[in-house]
C-alpha positions in Angstrom: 0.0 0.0 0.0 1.1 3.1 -1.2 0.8 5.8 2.0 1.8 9.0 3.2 1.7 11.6 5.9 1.6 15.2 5.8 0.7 17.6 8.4 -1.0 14.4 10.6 -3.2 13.8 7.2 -2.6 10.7 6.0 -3.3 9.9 2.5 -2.5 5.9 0.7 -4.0 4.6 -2.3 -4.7 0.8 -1.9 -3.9 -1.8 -4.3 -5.9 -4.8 -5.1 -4.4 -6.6 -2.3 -5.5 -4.3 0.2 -8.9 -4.4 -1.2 -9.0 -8.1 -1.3 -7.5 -9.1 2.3 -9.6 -6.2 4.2 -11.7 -8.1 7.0 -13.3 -7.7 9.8 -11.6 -6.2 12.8 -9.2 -4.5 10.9 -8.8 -0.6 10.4 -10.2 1.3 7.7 -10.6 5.0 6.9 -14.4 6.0 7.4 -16.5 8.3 6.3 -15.4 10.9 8.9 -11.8 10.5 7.8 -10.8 8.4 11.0 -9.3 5.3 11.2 -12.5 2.7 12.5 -12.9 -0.5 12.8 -14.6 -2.4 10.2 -17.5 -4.7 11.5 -19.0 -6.3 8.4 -18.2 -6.5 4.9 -20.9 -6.8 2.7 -20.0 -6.3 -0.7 -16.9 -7.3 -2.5 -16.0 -7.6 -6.3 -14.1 -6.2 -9.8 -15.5 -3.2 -11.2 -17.2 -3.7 -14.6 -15.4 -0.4 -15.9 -11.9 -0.7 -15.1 -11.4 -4.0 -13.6 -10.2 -2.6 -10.0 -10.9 -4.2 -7.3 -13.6 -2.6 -4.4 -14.7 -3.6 -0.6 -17.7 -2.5 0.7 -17.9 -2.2 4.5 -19.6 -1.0 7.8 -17.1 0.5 10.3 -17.7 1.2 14.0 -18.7 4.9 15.1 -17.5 6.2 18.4 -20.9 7.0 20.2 -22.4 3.6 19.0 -23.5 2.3 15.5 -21.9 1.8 12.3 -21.5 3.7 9.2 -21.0 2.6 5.7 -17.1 3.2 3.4 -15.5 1.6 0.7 -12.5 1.5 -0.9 -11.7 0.9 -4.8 -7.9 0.1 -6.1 -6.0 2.6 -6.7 -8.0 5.6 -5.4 -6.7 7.7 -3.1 -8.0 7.8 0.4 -7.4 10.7 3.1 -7.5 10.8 6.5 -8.8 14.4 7.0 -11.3 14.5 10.2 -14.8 16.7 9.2 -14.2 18.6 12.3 -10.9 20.0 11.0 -12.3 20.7 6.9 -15.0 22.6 8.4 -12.5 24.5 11.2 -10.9 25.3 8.0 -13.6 26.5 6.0 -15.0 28.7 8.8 -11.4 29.8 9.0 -10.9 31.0 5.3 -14.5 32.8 5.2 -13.5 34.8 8.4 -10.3 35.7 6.7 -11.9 36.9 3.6 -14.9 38.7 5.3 -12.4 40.4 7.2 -10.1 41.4 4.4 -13.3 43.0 2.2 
């Protein structure tokens, strides 16, 4: 697995045998951009346009539940937690309503 780590974001781009030995218990990115544990996978194949492979999973959520991810070969994944895009967003409009 291709991965790297800038700023504490981590970014990889899994290859087909990431995709194809992902089970359960293990860590993958969710749709929050944290690490999670995956619970169940429930889908797993090729895709009919390219050939990559894809997973499709339920990971554990912090305050209970799961939430659905998936990963397809060779597309890049990052670790970027919600809470920090949208510190940054409110960040940038402040700066430009302040600057106009």
């Amino acid at each position: 697995m291709e991965r790297q780590t800038v700023n504490g974001v981590d970014a990889y781009r899994p290859d087909r045998a990431d995709i194809e030995g992902l089970q359960v218990g293990d860590n993958a990115v969710d749709v929050f951009g944290e690490w999670s544990e995956v619970t169940e996978i429930f889908a797993r194949g090729d895709n009919w346009k390219d050939g990559g492979a894809y997973v499709c999973f339920y990971t554990r959520m912090k305050l209970g539940g799961t939430v659905s991810g998936d990963m397809r070969e060779g597309e890049t994944i990052f670790t970027i937690p919600l809470g920090r895009v949208v510190d940054r967003i409110d960040s940038i409009q402040w700066e430009t309503a302040v600057t106009q």
